[in-house]
PDB file of N, CA, C and O in Angstrom:
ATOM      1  N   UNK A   1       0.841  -1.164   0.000  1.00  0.00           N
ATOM      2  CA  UNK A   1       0.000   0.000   0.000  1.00  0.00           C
ATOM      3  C   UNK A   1       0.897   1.242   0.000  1.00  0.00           C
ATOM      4  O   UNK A   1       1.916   1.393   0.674  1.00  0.00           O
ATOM      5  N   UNK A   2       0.289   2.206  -0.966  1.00  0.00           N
ATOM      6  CA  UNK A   2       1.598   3.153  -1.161  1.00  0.00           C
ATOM      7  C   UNK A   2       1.099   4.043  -0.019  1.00  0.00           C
ATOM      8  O   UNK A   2      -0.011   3.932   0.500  1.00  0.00           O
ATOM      9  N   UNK A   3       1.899   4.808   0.269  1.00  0.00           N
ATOM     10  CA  UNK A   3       1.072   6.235   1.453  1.00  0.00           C
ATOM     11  C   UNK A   3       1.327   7.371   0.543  1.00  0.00           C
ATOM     12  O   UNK A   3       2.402   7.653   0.012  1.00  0.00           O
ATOM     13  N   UNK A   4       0.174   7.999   0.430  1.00  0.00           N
ATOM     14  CA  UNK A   4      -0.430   8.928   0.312  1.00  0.00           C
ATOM     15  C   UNK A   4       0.045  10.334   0.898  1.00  0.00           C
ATOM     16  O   UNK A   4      -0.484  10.461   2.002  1.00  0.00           O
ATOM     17  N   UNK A   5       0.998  11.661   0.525  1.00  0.00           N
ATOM     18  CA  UNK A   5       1.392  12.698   1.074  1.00  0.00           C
ATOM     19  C   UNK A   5      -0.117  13.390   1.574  1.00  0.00           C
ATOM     20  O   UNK A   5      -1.260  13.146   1.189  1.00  0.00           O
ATOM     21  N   UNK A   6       0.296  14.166   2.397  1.00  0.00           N
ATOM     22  CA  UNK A   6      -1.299  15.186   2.844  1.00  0.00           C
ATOM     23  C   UNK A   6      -0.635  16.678   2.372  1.00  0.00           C
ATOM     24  O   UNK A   6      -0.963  17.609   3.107  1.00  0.00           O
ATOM     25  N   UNK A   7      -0.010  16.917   1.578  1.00  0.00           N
ATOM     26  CA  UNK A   7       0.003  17.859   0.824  1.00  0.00           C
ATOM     27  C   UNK A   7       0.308  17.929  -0.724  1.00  0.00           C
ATOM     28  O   UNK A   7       0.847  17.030  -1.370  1.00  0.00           O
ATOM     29  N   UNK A   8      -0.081  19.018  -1.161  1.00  0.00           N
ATOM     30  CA  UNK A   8      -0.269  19.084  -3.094  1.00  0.00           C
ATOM     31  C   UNK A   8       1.095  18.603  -3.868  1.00  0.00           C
ATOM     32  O   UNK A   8       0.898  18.022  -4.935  1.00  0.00           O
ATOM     33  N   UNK A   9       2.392  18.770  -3.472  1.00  0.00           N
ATOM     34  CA  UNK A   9       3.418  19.125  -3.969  1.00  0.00           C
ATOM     35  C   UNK A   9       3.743  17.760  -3.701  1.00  0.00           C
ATOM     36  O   UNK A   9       3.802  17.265  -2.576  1.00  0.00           O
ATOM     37  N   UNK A  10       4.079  16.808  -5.454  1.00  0.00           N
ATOM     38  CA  UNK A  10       5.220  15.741  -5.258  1.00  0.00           C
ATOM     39  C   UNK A  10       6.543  15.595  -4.788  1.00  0.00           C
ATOM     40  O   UNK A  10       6.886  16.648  -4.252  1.00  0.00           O
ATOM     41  N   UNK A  11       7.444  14.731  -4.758  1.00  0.00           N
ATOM     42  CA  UNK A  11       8.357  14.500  -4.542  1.00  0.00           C
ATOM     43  C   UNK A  11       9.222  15.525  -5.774  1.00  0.00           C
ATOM     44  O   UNK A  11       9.898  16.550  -5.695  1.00  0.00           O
ATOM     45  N   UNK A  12       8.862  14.793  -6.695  1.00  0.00           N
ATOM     46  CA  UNK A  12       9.757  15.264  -7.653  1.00  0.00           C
ATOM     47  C   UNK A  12       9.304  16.896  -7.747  1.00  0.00           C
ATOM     48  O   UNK A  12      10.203  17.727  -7.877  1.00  0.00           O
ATOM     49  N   UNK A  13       8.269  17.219  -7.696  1.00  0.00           N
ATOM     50  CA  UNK A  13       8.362  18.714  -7.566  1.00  0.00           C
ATOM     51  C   UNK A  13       9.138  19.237  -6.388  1.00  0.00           C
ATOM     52  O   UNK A  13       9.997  20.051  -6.728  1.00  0.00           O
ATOM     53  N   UNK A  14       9.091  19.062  -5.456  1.00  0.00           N
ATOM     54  CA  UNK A  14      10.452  18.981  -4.181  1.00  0.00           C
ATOM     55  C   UNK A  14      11.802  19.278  -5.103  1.00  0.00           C
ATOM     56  O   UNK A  14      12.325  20.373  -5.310  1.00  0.00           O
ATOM     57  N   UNK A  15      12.265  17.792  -5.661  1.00  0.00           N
ATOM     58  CA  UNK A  15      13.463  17.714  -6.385  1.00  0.00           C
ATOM     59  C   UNK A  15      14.057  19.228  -7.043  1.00  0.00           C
ATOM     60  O   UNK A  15      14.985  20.016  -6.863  1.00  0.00           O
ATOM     61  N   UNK A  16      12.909  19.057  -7.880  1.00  0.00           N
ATOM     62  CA  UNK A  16      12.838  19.889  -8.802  1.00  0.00           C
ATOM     63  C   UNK A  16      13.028  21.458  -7.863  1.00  0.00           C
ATOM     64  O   UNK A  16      13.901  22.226  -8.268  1.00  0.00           O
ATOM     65  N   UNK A  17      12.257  21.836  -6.729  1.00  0.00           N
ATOM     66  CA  UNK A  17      12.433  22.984  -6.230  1.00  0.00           C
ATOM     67  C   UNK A  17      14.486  23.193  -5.582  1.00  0.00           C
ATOM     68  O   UNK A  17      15.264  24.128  -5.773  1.00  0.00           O
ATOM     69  N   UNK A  18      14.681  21.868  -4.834  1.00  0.00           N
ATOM     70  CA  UNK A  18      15.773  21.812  -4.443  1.00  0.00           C
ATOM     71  C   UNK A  18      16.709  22.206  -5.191  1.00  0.00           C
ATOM     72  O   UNK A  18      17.475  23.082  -4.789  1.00  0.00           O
ATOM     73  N   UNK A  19      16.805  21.808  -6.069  1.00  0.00           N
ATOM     74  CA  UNK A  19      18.000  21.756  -7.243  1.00  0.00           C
ATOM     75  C   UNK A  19      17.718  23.513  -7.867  1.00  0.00           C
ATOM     76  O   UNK A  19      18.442  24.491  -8.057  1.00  0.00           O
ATOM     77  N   UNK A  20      16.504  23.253  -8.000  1.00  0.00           N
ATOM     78  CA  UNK A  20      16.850  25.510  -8.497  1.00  0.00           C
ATOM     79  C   UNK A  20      17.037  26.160  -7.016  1.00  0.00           C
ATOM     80  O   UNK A  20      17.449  27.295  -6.779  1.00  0.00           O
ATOM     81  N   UNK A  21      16.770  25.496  -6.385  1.00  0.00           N
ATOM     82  CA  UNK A  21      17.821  26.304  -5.232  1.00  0.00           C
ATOM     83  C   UNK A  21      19.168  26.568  -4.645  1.00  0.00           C
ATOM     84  O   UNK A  21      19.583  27.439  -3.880  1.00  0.00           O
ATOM     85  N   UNK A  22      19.880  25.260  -5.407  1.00  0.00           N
ATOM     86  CA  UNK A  22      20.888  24.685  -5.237  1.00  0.00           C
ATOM     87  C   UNK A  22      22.318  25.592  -6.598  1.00  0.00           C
ATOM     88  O   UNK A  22      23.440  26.099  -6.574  1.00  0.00           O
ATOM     89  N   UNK A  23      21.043  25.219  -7.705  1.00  0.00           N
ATOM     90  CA  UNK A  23      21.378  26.533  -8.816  1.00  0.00           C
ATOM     91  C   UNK A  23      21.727  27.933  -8.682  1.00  0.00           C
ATOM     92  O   UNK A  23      22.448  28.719  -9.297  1.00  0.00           O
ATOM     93  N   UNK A  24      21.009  27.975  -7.723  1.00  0.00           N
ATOM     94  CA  UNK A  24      21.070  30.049  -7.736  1.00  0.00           C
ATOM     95  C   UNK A  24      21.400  30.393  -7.006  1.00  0.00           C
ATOM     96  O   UNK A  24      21.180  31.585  -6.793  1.00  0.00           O
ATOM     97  N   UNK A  25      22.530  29.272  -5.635  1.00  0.00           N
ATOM     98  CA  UNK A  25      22.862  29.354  -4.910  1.00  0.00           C
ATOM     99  C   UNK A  25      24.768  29.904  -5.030  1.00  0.00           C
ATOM    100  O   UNK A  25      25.149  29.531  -6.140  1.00  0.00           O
ATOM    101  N   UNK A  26      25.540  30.370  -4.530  1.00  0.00           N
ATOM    102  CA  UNK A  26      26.671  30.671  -5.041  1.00  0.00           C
ATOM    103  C   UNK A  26      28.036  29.416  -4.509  1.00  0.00           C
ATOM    104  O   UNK A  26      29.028  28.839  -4.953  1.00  0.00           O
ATOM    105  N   UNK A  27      27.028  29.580  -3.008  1.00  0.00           N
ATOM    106  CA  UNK A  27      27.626  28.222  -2.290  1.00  0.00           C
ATOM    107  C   UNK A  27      26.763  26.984  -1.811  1.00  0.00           C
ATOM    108  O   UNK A  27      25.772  27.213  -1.116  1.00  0.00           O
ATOM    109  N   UNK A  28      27.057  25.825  -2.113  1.00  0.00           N
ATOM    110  CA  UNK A  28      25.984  25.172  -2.113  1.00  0.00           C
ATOM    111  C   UNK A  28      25.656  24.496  -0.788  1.00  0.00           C
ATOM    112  O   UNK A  28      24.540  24.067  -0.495  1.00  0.00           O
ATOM    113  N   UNK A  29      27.030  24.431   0.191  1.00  0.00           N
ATOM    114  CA  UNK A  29      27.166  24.598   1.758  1.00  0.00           C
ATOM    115  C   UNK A  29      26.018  25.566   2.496  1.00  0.00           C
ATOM    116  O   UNK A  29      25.317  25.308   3.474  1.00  0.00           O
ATOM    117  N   UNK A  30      26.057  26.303   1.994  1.00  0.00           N
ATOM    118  CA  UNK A  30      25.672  27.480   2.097  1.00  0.00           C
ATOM    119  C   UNK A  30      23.672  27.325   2.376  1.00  0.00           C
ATOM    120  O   UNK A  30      23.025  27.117   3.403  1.00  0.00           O
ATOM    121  N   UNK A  31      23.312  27.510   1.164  1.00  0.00           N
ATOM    122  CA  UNK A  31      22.296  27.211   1.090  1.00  0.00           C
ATOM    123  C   UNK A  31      21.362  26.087   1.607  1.00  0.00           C
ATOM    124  O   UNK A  31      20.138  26.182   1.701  1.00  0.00           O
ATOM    125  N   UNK A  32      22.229  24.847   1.977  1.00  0.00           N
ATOM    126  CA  UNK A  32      22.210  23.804   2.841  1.00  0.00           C
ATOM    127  C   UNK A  32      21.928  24.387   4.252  1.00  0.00           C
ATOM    128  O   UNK A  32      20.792  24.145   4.660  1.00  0.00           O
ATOM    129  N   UNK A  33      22.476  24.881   4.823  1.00  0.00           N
ATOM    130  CA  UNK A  33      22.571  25.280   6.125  1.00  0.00           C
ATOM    131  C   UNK A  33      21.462  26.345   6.469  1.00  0.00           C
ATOM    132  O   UNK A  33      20.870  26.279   7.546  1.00  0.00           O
ATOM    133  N   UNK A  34      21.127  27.538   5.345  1.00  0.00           N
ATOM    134  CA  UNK A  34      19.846  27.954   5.453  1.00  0.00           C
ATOM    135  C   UNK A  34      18.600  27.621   5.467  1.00  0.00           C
ATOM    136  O   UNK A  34      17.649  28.149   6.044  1.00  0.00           O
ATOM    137  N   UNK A  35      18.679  26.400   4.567  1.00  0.00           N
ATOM    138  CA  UNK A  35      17.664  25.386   4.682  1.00  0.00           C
ATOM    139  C   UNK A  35      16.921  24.653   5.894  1.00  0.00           C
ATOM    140  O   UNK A  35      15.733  24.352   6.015  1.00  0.00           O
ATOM    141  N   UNK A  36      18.367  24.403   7.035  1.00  0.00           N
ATOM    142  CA  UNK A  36      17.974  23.529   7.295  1.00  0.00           C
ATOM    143  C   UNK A  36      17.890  24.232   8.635  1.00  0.00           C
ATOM    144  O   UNK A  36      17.372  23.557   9.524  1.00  0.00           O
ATOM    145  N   UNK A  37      18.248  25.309   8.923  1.00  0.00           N
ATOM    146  CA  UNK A  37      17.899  26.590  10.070  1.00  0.00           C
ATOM    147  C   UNK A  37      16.657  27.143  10.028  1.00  0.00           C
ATOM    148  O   UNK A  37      16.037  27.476  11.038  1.00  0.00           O
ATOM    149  N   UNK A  38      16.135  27.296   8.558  1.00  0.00           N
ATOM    150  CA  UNK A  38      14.727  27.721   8.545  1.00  0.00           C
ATOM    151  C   UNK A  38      13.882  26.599   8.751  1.00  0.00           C
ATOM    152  O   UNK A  38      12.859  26.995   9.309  1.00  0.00           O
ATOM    153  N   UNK A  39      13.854  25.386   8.552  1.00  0.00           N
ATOM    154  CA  UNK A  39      13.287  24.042   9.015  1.00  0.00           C
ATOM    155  C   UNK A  39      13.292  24.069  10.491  1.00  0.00           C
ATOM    156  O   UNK A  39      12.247  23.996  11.137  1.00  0.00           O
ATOM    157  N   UNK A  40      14.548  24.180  11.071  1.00  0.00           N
ATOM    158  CA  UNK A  40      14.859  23.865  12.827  1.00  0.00           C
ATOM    159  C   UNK A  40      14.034  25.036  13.246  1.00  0.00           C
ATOM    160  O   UNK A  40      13.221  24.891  14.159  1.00  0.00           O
ATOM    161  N   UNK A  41      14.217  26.460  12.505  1.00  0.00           N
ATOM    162  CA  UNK A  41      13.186  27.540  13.136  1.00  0.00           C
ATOM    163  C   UNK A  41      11.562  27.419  13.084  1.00  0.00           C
ATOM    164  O   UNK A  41      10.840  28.111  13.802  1.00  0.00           O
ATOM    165  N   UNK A  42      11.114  26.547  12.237  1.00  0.00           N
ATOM    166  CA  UNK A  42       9.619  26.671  11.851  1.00  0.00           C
ATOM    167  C   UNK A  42       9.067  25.464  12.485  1.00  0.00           C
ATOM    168  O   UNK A  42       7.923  25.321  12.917  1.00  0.00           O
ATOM    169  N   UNK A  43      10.330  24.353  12.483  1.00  0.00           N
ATOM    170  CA  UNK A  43       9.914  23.208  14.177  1.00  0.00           C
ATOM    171  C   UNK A  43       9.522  23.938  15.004  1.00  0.00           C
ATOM    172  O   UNK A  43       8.354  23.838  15.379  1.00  0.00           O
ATOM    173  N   UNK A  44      10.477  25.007  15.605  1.00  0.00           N
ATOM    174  CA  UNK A  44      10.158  24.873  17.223  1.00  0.00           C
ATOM    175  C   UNK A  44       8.960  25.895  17.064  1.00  0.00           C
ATOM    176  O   UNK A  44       8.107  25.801  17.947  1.00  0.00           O
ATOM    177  N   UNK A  45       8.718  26.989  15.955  1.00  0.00           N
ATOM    178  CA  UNK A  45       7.977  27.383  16.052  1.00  0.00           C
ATOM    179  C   UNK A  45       6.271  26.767  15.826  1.00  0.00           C
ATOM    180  O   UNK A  45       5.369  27.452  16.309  1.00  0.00           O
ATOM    181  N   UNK A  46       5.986  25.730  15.232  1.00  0.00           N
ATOM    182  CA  UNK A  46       5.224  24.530  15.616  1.00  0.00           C
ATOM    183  C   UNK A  46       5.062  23.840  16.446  1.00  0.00           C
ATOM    184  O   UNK A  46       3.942  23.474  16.802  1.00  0.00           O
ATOM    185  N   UNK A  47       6.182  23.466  16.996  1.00  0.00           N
ATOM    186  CA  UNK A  47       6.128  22.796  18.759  1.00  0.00           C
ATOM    187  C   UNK A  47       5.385  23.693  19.663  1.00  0.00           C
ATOM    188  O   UNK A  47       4.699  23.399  20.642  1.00  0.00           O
ATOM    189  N   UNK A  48       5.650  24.835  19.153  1.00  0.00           N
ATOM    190  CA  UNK A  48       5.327  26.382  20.534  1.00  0.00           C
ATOM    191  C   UNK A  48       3.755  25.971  20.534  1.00  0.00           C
ATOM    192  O   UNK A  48       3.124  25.413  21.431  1.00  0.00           O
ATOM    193  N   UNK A  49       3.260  26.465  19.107  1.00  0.00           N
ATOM    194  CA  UNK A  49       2.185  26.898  19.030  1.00  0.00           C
ATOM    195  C   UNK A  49       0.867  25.304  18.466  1.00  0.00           C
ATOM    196  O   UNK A  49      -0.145  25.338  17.765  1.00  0.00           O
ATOM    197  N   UNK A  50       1.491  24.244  19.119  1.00  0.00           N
ATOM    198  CA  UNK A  50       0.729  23.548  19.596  1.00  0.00           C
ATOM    199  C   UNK A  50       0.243  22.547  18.394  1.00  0.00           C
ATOM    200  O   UNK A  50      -0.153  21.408  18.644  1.00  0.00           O
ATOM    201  N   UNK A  51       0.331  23.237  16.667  1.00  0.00           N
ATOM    202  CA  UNK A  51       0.000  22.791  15.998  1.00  0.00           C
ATOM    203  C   UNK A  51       0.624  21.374  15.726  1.00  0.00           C
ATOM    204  O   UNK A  51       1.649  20.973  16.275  1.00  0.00           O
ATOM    205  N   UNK A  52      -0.207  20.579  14.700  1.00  0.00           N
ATOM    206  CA  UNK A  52      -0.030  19.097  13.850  1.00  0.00           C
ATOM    207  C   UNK A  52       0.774  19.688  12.673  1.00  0.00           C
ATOM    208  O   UNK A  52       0.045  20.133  11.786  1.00  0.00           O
ATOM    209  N   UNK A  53       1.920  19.786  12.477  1.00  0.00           N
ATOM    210  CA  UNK A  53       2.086  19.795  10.899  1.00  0.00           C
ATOM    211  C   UNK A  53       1.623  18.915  10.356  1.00  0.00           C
ATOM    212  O   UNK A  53       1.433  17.766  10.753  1.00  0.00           O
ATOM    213  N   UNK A  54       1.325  19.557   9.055  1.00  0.00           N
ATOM    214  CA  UNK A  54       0.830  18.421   8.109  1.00  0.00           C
ATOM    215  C   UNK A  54       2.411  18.325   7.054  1.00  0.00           C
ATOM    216  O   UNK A  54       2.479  17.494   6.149  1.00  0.00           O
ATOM    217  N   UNK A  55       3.205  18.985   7.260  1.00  0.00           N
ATOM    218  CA  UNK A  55       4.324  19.254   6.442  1.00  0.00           C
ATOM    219  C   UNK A  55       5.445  18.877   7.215  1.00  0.00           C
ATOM    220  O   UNK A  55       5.506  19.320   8.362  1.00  0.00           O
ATOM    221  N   UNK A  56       6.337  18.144   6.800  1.00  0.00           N
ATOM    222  CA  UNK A  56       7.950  18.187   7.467  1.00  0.00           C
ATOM    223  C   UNK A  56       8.418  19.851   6.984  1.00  0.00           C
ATOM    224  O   UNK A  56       8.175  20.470   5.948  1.00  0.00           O
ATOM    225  N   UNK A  57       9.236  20.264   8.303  1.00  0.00           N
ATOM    226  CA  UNK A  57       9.991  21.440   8.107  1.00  0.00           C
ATOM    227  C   UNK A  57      10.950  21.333   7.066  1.00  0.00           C
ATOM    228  O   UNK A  57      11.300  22.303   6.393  1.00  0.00           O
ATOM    229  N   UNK A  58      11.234  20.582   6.968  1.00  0.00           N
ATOM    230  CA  UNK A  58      12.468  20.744   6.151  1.00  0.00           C
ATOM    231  C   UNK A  58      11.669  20.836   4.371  1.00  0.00           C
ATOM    232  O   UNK A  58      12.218  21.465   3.468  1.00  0.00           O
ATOM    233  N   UNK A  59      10.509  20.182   4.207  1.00  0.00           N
ATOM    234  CA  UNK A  59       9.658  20.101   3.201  1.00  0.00           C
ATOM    235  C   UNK A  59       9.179  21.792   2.962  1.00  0.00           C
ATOM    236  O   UNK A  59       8.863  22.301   1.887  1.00  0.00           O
ATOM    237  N   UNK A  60       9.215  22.207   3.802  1.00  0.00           N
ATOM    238  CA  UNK A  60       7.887  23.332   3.927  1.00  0.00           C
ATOM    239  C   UNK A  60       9.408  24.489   3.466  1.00  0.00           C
ATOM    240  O   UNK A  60       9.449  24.986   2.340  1.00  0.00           O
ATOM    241  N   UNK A  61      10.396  24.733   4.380  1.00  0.00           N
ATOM    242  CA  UNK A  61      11.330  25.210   3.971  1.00  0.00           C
ATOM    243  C   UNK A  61      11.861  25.383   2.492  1.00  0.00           C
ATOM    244  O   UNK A  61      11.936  26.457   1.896  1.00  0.00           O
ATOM    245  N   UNK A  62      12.274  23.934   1.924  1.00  0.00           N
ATOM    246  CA  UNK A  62      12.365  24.065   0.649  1.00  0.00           C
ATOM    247  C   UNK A  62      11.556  24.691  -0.172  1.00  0.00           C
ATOM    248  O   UNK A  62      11.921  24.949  -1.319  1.00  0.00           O
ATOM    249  N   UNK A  63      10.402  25.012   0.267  1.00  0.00           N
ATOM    250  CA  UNK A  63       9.024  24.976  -0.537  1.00  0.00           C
ATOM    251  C   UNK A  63       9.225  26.672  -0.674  1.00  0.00           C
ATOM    252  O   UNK A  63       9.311  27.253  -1.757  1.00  0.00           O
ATOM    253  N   UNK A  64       9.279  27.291   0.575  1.00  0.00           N
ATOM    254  CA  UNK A  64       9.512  28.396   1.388  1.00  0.00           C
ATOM    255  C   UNK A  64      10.143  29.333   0.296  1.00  0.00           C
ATOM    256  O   UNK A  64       9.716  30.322  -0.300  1.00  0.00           O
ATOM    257  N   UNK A  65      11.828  28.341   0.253  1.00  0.00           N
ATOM    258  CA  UNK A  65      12.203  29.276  -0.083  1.00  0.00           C
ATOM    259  C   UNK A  65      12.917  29.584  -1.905  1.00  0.00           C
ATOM    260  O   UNK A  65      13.784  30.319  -2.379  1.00  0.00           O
ATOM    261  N   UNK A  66      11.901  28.489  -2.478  1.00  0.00           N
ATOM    262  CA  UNK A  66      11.832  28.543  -4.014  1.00  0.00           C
ATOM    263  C   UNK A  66      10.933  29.207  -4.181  1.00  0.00           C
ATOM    264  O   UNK A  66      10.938  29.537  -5.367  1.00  0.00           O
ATOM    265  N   UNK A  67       9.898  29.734  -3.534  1.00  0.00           N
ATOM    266  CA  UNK A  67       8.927  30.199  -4.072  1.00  0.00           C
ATOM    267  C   UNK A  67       9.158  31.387  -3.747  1.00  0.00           C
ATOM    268  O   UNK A  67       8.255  32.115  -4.158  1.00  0.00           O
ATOM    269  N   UNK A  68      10.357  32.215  -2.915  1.00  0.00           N
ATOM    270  CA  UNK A  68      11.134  33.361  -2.366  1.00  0.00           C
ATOM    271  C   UNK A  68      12.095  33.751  -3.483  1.00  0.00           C
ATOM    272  O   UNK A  68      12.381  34.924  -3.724  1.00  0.00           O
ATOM    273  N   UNK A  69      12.581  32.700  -4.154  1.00  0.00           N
ATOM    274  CA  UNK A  69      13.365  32.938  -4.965  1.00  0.00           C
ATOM    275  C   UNK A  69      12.890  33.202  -6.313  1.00  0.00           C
ATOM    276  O   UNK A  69      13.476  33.972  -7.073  1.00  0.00           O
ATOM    277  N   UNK A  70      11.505  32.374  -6.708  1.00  0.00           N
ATOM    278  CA  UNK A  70      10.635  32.635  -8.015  1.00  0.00           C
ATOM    279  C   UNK A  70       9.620  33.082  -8.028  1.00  0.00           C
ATOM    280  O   UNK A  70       8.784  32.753  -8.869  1.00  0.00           O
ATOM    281  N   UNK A  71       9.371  34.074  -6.977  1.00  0.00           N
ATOM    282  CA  UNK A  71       8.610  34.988  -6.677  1.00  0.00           C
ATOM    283  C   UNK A  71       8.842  36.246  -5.918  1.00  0.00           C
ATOM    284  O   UNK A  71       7.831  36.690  -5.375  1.00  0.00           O
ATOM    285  N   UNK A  72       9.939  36.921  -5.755  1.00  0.00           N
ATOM    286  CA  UNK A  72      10.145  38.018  -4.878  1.00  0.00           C
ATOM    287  C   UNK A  72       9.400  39.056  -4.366  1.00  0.00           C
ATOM    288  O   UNK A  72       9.588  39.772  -3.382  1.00  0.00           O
ATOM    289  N   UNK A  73       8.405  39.019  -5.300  1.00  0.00           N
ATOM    290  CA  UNK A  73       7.212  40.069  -4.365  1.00  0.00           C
ATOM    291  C   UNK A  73       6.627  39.403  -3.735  1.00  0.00           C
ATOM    292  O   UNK A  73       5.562  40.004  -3.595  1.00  0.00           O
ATOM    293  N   UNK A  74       6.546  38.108  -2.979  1.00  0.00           N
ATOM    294  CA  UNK A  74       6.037  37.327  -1.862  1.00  0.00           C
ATOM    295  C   UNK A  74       6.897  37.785  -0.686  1.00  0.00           C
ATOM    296  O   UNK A  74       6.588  37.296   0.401  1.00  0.00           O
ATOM    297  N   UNK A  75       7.923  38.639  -0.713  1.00  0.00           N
ATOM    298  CA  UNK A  75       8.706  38.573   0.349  1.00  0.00           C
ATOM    299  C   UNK A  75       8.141  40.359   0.986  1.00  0.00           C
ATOM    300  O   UNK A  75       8.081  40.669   2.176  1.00  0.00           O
ATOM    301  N   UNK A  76       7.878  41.065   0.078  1.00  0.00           N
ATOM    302  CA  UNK A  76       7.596  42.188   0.035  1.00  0.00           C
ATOM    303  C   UNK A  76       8.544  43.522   0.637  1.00  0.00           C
ATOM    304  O   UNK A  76       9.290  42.969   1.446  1.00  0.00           O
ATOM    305  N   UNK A  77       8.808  44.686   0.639  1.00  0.00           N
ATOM    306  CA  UNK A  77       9.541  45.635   1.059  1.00  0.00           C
ATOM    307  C   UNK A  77       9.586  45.609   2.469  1.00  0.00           C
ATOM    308  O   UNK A  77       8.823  44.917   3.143  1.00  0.00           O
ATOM    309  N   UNK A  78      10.517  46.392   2.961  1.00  0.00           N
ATOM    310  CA  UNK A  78      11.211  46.382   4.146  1.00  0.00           C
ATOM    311  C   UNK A  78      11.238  47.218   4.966  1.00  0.00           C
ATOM    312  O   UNK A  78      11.912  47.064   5.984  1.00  0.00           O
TER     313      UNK A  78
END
């Protein structure tokens, strides 16, 4: 029985986000480690506030921050 994700986005769309992140990245250390800080930050900030993810952090992150990168007016002025 296969299992079923509880969110829209395949694997390979994942892939696919990773790797243009990995692309437009200058260091690829680099981008690794942001990744995986904004994941550890959006854990605990889920632990706090009591919720079920339906998402692994580290999923939601990647997701995060391709769509930061191929969308910049999602991030908005400062």
């Amino acid at each position: 029985m296969l299992k079923r994700s509880k969110f829209e986005t395949t694997q390979s769309q994942i892939m696919h986000r990773a790797e243009d992140l990995i692309g437009a990245a200058s260091n690829r250390y680099r981008i690794t480690v942001q990744v995986a800080n904004r994941a550890k930050r959006r854990r605990y900030e889920d632990f706090e506030s009591n919720e079920d993810a339906m998402m692994k952090p580290v999923l939601r992150a990647i997701i995060e921050m391709s769509d930061e990168l191929t969308q910049p007016e999602i991030i908005g002025e400062l």
